[in-house]
PDB file of the backbone (N, CA, C, O) and the ligand in Angstrom, with CONECT records:
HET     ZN  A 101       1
ATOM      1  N   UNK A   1       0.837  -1.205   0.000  1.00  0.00           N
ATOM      2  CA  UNK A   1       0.000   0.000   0.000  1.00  0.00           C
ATOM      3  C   UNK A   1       0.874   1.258   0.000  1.00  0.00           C
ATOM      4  O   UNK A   1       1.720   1.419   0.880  1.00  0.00           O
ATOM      5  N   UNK A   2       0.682   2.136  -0.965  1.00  0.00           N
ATOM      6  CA  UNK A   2       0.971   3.680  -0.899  1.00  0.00           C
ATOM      7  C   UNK A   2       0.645   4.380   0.066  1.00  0.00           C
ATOM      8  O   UNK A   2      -0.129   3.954   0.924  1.00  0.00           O
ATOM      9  N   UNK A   3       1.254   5.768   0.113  1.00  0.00           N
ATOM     10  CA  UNK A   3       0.977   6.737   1.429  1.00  0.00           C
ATOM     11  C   UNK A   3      -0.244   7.516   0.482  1.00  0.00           C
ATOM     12  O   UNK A   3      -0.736   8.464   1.093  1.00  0.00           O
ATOM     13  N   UNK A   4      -0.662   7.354  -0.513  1.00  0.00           N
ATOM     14  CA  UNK A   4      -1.931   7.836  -1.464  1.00  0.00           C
ATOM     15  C   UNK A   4      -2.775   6.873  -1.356  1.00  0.00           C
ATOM     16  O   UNK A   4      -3.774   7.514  -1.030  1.00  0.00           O
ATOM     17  N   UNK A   5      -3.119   5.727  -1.396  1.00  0.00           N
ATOM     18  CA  UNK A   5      -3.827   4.634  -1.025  1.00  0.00           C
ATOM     19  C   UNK A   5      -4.328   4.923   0.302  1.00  0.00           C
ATOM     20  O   UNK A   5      -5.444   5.416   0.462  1.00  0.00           O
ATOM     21  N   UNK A   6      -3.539   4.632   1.280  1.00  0.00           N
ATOM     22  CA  UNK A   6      -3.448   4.834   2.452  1.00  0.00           C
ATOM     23  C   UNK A   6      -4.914   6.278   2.271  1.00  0.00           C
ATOM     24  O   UNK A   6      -6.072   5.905   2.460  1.00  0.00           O
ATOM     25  N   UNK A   7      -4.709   7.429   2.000  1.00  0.00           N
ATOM     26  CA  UNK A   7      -4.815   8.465   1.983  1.00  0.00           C
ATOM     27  C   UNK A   7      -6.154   8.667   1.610  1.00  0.00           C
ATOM     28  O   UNK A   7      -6.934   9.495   2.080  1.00  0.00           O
ATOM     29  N   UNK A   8      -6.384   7.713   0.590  1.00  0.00           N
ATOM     30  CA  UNK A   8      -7.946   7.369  -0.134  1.00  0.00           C
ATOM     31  C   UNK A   8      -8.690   6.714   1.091  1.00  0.00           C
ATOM     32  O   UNK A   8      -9.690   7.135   1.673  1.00  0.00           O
ATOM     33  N   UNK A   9      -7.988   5.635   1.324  1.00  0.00           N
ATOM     34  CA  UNK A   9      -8.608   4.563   2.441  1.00  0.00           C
ATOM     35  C   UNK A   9      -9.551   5.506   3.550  1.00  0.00           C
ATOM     36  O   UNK A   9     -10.684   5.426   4.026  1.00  0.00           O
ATOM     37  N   UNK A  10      -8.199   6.584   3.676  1.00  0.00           N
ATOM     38  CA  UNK A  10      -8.927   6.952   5.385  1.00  0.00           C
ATOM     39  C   UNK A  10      -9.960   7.249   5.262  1.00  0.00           C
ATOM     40  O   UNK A  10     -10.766   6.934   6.137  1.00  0.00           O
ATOM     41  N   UNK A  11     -10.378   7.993   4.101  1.00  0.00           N
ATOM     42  CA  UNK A  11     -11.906   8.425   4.112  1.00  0.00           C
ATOM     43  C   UNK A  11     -12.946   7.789   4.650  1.00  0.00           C
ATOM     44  O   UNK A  11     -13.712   8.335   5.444  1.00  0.00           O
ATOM     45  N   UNK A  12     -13.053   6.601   4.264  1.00  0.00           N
ATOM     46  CA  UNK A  12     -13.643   5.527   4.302  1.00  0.00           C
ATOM     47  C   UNK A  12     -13.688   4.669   5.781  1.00  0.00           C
ATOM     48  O   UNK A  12     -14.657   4.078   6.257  1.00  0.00           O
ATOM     49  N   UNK A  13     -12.271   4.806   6.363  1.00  0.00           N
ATOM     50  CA  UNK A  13     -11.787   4.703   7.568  1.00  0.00           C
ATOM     51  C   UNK A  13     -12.373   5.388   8.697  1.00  0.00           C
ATOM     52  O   UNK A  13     -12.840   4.861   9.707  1.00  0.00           O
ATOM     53  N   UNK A  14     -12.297   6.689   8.406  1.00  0.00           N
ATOM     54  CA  UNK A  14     -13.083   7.487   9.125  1.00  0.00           C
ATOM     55  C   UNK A  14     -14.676   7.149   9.473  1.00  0.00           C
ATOM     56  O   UNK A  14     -15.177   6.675  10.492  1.00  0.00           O
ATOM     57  N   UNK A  15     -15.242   7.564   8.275  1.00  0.00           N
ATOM     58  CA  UNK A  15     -16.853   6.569   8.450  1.00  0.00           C
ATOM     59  C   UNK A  15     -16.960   5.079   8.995  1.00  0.00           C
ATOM     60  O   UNK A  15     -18.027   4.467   9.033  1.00  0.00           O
ATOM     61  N   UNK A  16     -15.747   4.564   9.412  1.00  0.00           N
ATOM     62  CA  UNK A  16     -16.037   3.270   9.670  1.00  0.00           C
ATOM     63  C   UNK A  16     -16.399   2.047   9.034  1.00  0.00           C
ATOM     64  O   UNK A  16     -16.589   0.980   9.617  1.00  0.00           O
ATOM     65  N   UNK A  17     -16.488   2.261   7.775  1.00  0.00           N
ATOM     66  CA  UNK A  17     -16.435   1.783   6.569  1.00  0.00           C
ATOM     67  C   UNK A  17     -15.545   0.346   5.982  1.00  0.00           C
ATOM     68  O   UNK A  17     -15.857  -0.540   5.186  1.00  0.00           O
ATOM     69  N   UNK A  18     -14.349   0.601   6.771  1.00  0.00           N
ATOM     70  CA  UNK A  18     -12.775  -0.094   5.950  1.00  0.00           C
ATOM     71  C   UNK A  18     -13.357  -1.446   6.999  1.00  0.00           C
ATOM     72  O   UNK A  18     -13.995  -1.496   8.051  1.00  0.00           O
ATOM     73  N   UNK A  19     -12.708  -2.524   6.004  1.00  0.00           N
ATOM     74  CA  UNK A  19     -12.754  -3.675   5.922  1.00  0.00           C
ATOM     75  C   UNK A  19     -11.525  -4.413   7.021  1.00  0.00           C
ATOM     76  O   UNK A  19     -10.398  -3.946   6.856  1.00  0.00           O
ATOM     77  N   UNK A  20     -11.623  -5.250   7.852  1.00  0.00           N
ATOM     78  CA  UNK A  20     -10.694  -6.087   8.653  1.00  0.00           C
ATOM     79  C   UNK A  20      -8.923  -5.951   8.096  1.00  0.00           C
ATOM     80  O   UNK A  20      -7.827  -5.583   8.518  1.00  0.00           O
ATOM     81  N   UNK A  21      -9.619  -6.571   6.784  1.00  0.00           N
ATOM     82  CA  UNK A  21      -8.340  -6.845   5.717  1.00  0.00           C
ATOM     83  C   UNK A  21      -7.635  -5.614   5.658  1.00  0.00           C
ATOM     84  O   UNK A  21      -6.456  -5.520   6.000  1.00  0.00           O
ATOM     85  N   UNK A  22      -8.507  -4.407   5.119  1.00  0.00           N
ATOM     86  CA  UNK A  22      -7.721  -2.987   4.779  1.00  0.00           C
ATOM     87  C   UNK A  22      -7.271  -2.363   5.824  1.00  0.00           C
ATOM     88  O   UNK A  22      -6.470  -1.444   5.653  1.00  0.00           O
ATOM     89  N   UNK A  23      -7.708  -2.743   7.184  1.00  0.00           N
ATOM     90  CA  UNK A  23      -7.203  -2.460   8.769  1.00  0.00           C
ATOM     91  C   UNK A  23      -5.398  -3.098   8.725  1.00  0.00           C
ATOM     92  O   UNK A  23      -4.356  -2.566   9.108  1.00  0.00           O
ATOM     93  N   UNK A  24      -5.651  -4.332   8.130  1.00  0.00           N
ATOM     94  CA  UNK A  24      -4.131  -4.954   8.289  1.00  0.00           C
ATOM     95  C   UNK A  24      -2.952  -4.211   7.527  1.00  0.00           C
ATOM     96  O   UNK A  24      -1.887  -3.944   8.084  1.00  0.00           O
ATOM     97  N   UNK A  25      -3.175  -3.966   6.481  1.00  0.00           N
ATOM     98  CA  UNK A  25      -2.614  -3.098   5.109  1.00  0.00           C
ATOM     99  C   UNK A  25      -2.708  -1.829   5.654  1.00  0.00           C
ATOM    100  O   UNK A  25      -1.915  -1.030   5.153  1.00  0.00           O
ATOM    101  N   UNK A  26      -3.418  -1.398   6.513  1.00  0.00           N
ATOM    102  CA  UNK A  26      -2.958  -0.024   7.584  1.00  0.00           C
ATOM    103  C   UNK A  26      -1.985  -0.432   7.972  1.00  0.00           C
ATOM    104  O   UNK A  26      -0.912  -0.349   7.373  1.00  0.00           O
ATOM    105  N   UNK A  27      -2.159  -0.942   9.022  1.00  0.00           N
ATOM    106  CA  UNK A  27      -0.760  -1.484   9.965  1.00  0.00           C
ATOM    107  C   UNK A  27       0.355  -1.879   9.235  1.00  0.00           C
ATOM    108  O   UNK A  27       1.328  -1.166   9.481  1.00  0.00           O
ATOM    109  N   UNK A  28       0.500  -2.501   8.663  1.00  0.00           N
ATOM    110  CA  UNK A  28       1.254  -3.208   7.514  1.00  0.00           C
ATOM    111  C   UNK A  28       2.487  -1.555   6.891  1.00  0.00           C
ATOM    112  O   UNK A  28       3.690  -1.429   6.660  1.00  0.00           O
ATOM    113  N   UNK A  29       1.197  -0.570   6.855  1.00  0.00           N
ATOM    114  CA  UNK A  29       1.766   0.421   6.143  1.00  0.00           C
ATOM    115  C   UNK A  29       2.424   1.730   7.206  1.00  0.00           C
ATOM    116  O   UNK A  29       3.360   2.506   7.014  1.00  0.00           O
ATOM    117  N   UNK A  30       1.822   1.628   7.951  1.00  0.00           N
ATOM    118  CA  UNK A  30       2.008   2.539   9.271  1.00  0.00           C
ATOM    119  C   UNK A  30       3.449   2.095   9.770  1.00  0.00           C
ATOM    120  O   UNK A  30       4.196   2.976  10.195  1.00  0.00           O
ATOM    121  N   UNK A  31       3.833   0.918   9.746  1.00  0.00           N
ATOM    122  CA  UNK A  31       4.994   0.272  10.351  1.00  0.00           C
ATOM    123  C   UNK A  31       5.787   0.773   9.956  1.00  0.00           C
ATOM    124  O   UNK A  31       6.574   1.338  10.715  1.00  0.00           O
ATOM    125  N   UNK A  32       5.942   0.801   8.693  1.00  0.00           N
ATOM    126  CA  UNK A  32       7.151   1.543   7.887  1.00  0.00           C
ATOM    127  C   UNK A  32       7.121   3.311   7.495  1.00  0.00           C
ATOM    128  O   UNK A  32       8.048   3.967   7.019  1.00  0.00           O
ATOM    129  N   UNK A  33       5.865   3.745   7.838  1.00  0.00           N
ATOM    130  CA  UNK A  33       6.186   4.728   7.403  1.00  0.00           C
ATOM    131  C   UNK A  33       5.965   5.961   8.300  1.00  0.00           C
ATOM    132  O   UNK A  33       4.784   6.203   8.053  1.00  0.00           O
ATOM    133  N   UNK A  34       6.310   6.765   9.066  1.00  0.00           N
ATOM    134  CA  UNK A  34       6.382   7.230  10.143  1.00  0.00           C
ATOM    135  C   UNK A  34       5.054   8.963   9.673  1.00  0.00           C
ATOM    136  O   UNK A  34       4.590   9.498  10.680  1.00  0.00           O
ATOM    137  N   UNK A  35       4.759   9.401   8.717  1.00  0.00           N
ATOM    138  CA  UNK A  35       4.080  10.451   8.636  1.00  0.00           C
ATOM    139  C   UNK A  35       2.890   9.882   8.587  1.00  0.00           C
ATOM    140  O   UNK A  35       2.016  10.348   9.318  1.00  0.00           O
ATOM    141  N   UNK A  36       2.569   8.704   7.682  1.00  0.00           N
ATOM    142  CA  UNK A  36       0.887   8.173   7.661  1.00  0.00           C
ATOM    143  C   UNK A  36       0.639   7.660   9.503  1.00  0.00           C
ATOM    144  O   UNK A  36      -0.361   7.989  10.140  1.00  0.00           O
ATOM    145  N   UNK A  37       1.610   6.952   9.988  1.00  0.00           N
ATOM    146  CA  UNK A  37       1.184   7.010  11.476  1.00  0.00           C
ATOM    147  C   UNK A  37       0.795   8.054  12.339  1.00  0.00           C
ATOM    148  O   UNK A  37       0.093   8.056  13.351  1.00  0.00           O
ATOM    149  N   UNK A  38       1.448   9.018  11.677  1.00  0.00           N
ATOM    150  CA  UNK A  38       0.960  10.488  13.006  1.00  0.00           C
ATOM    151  C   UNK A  38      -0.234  10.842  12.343  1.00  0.00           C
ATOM    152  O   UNK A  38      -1.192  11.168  13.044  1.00  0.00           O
ATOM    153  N   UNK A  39      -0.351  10.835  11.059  1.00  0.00           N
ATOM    154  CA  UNK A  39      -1.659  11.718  10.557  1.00  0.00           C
ATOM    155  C   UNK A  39      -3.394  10.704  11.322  1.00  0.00           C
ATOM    156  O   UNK A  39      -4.461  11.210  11.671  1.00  0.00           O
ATOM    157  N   UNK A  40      -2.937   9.088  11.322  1.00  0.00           N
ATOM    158  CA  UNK A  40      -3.693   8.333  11.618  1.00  0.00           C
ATOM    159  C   UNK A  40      -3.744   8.429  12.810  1.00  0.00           C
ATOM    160  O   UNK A  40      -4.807   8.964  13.126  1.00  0.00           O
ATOM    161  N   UNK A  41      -2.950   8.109  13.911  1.00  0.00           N
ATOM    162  CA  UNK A  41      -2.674   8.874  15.043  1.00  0.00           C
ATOM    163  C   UNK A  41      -3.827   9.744  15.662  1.00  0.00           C
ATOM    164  O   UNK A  41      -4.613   9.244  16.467  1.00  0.00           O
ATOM    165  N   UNK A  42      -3.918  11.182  15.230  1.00  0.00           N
ATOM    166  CA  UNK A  42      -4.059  12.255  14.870  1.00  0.00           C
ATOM    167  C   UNK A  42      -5.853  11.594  14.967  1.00  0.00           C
ATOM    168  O   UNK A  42      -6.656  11.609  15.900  1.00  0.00           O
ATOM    169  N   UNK A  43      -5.973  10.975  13.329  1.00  0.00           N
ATOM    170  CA  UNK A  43      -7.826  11.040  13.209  1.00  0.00           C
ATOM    171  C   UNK A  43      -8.258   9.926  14.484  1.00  0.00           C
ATOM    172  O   UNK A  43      -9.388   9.938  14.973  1.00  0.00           O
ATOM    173  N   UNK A  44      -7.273   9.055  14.894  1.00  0.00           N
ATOM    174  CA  UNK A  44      -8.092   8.048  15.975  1.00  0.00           C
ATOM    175  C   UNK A  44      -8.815   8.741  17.231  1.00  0.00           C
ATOM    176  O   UNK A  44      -9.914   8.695  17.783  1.00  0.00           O
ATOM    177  N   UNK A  45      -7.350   9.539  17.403  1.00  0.00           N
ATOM    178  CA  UNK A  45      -7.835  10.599  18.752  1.00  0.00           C
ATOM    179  C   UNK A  45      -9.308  11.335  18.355  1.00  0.00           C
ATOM    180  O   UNK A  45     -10.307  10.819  18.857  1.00  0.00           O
ATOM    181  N   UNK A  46      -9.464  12.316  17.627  1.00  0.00           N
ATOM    182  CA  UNK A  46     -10.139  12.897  16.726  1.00  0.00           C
ATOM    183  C   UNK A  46     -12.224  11.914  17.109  1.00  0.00           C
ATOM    184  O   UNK A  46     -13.329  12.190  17.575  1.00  0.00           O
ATOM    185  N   UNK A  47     -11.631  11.031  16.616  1.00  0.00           N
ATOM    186  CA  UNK A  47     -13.126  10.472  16.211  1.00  0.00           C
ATOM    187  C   UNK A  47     -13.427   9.659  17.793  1.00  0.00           C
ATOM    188  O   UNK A  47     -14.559   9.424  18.215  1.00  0.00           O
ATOM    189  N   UNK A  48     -11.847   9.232  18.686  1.00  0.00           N
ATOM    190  CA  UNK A  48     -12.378   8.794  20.176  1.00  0.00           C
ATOM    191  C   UNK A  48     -12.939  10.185  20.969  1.00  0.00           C
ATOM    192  O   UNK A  48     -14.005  10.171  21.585  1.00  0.00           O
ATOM    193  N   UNK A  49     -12.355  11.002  20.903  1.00  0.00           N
ATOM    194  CA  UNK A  49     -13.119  12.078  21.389  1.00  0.00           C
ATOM    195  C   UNK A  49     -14.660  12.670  21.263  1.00  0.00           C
ATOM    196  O   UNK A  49     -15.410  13.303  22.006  1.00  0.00           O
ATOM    197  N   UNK A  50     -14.723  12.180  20.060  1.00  0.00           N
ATOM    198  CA  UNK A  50     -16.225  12.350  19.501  1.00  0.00           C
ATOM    199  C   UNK A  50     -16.875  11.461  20.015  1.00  0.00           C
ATOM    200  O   UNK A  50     -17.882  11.702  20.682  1.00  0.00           O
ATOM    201  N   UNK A  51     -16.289   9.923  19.739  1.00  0.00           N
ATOM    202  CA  UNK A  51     -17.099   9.015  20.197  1.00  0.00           C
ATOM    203  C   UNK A  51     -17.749   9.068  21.945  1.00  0.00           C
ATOM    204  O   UNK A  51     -18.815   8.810  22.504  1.00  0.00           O
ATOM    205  N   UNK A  52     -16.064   9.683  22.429  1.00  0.00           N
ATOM    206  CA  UNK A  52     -16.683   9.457  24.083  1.00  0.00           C
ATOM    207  C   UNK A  52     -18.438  10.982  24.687  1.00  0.00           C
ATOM    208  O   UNK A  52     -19.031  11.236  25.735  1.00  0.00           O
ATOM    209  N   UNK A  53     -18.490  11.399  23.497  1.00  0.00           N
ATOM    210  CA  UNK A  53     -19.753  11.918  24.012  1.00  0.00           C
ATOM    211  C   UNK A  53     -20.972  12.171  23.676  1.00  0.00           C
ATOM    212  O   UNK A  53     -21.827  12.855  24.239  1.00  0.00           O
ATOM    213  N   UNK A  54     -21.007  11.238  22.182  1.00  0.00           N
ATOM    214  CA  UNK A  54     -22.132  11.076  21.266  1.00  0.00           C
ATOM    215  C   UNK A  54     -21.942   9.508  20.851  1.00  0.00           C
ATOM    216  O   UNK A  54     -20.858   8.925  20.816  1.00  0.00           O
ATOM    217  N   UNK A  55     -23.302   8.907  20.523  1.00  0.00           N
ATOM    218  CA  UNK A  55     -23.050   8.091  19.734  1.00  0.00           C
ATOM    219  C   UNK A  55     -22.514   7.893  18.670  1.00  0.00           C
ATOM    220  O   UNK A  55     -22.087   8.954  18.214  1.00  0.00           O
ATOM    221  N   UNK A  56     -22.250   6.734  17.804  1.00  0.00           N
ATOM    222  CA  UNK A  56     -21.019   7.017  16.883  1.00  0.00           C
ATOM    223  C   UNK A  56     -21.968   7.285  15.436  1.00  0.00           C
ATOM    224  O   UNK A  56     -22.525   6.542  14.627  1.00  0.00           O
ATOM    225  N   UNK A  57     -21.828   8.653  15.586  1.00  0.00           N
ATOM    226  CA  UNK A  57     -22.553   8.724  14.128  1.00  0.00           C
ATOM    227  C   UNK A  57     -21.941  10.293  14.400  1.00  0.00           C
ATOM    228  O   UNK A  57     -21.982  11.220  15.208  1.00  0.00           O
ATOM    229  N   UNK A  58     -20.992   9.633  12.347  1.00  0.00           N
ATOM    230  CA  UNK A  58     -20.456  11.403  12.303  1.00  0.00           C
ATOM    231  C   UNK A  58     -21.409  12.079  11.637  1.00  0.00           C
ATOM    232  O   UNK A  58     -22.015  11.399  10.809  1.00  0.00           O
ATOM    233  N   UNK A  59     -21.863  13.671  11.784  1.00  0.00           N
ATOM    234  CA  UNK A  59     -22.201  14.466  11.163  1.00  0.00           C
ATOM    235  C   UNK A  59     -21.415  14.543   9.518  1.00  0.00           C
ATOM    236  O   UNK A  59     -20.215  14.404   9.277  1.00  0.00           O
ATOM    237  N   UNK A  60     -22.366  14.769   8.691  1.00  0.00           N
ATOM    238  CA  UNK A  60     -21.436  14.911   7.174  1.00  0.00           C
ATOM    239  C   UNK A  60     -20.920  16.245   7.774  1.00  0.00           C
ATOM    240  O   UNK A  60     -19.698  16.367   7.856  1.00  0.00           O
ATOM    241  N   UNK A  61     -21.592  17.107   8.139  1.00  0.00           N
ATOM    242  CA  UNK A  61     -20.534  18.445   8.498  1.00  0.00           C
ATOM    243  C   UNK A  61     -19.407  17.849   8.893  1.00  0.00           C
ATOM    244  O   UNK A  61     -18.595  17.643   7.991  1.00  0.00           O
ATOM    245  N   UNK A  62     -19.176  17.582   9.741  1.00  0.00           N
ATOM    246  CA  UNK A  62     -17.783  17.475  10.857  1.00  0.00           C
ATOM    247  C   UNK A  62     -17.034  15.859   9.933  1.00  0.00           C
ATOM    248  O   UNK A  62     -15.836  15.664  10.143  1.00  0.00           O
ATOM    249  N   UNK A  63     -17.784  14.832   8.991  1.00  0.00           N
ATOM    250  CA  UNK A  63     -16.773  14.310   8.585  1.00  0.00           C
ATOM    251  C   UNK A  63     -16.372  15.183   7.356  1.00  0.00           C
ATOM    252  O   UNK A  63     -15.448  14.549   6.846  1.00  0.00           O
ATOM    253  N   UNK A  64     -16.542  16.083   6.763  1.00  0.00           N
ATOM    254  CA  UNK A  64     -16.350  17.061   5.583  1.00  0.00           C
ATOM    255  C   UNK A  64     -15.180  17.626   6.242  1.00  0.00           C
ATOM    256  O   UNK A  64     -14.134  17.370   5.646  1.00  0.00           O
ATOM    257  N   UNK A  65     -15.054  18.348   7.341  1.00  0.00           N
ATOM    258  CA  UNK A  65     -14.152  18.800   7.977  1.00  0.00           C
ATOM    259  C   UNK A  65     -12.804  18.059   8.242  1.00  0.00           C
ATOM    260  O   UNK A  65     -11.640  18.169   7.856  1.00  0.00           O
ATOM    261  N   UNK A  66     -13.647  17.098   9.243  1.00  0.00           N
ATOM    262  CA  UNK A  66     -12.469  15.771   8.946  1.00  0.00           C
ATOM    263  C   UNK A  66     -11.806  15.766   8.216  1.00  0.00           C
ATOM    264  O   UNK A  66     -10.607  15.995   8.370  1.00  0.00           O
ATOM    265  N   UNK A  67     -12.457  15.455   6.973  1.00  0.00           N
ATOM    266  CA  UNK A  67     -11.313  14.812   5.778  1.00  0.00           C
ATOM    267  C   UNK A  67     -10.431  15.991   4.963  1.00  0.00           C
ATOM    268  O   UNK A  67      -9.400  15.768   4.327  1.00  0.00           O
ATOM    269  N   UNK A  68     -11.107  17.351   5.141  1.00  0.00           N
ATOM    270  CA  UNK A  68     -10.314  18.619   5.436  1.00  0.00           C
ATOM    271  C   UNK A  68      -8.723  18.669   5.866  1.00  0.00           C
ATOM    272  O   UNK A  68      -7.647  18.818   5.286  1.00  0.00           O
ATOM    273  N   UNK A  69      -9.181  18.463   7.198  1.00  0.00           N
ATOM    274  CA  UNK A  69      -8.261  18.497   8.265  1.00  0.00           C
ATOM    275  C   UNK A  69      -6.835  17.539   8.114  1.00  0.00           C
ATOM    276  O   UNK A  69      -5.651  17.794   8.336  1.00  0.00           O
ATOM    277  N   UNK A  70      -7.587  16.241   7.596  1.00  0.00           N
ATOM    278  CA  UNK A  70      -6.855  15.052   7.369  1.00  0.00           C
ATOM    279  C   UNK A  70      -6.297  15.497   6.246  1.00  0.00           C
ATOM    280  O   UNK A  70      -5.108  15.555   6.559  1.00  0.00           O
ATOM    281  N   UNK A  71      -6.383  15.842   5.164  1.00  0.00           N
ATOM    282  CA  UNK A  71      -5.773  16.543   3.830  1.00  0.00           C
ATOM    283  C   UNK A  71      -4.466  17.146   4.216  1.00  0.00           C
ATOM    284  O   UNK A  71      -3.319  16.733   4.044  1.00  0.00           O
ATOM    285  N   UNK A  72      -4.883  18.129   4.731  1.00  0.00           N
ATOM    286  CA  UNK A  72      -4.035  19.327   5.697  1.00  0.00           C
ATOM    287  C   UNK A  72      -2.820  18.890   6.622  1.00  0.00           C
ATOM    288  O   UNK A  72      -1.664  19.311   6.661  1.00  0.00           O
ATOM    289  N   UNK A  73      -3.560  17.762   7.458  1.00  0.00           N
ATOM    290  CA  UNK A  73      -2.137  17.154   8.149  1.00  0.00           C
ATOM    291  C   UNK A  73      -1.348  16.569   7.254  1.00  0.00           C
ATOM    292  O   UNK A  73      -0.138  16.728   7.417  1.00  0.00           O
ATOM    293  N   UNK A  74      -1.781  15.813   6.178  1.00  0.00           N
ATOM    294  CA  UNK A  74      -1.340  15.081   5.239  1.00  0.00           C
ATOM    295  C   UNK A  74      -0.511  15.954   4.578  1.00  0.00           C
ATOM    296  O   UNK A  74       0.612  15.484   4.389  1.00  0.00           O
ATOM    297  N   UNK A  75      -0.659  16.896   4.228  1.00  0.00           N
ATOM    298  CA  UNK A  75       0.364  17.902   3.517  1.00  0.00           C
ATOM    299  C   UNK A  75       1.785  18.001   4.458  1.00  0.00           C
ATOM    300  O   UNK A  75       2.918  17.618   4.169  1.00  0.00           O
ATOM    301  N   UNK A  76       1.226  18.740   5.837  1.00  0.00           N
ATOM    302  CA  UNK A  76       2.401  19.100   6.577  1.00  0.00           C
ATOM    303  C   UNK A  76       3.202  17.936   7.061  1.00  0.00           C
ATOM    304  O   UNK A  76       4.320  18.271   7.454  1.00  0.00           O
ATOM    305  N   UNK A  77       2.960  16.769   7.133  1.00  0.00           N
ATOM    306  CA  UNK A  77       3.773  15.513   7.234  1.00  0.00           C
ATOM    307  C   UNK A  77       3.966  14.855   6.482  1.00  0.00           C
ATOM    308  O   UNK A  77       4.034  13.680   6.841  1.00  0.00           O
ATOM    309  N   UNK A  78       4.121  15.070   5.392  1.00  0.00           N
ATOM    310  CA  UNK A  78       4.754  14.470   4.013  1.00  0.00           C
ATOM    311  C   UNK A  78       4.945  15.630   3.247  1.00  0.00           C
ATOM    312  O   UNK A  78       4.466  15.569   2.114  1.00  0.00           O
ATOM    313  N   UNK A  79       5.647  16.914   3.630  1.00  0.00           N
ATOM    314  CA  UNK A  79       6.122  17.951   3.066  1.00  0.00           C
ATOM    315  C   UNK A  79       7.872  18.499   3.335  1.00  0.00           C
ATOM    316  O   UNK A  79       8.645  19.335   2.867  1.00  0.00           O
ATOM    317  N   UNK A  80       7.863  17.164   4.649  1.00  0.00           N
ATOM    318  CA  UNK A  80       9.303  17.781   5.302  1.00  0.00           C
ATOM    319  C   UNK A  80      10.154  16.941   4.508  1.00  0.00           C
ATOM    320  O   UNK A  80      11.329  16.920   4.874  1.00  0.00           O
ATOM    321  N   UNK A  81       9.839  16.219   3.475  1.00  0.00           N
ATOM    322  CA  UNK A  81      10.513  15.369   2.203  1.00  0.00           C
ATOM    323  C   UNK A  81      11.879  14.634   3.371  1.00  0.00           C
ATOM    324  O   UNK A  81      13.016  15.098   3.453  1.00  0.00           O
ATOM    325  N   UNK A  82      11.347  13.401   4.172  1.00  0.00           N
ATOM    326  CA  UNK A  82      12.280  12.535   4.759  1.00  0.00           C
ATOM    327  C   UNK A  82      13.077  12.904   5.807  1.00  0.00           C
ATOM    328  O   UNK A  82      14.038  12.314   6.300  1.00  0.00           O
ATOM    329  N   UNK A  83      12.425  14.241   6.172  1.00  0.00           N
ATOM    330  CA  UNK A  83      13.062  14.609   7.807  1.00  0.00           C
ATOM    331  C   UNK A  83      12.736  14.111   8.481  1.00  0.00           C
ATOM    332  O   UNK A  83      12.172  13.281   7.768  1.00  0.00           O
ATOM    333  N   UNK A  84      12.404  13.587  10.079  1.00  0.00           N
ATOM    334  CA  UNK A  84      11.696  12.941  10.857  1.00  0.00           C
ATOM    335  C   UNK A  84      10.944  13.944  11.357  1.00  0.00           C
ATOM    336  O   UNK A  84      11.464  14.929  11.880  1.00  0.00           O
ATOM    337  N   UNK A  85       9.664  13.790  11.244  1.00  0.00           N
ATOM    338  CA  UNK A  85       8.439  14.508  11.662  1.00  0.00           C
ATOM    339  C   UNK A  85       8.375  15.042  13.409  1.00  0.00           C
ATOM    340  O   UNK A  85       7.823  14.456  14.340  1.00  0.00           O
ATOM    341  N   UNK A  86       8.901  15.931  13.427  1.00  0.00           N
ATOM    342  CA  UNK A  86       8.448  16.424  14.954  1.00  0.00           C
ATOM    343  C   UNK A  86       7.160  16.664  15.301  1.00  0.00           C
ATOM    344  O   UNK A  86       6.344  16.913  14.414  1.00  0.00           O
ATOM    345  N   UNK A  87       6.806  16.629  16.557  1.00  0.00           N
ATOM    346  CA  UNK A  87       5.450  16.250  17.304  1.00  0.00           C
ATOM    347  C   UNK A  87       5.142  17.652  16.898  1.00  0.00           C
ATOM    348  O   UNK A  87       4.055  18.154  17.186  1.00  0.00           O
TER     349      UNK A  87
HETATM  350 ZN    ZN A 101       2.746   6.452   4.182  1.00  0.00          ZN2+
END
């Protein structure tokens, strides 16, 4: 899996959507690659926070935003072209 794959996936990820299999091929991909882990990182917190005070149902507003947001991190951690990503 690509860090663009990856990138497509989350969408889908996010809604809760992704498949067992495409969970593994996360991990699989996260292992090696240190910016798709923080950005993922990043949306787990994101959607546990949500979860701990609503049931789990995202607003299209706030997943629109989401995947915004997720874009955005995605830029700034795969922009430092192979530096190690500071927190
Ligand atoms: Zn990656």
């Amino acid at each position: 899996m690509k860090c663009e794959e990856l990138l497509a996936m989350l969408n889908e990820y996010v809604d809760g959507a992704v498949d067992p299999a495409i969970c593994v091929e996360f991990e699989k991909h996260m292992a090696g690659c240190n910016p798709c882990q923080v950005v993922v990182d990043n949306i787990r917190q994101t959607i546990t926070l949500y979860r701990d005070g609503t049931p789990y149902e995202l607003p299209s507003a706030f997943r629109l935003r989401l995947h915004a947001a997720l874009r955005q991190r995605w830029k700034e951690t795969h922009a430092t072209g192979g530096k190690t990503a500071a927190p």
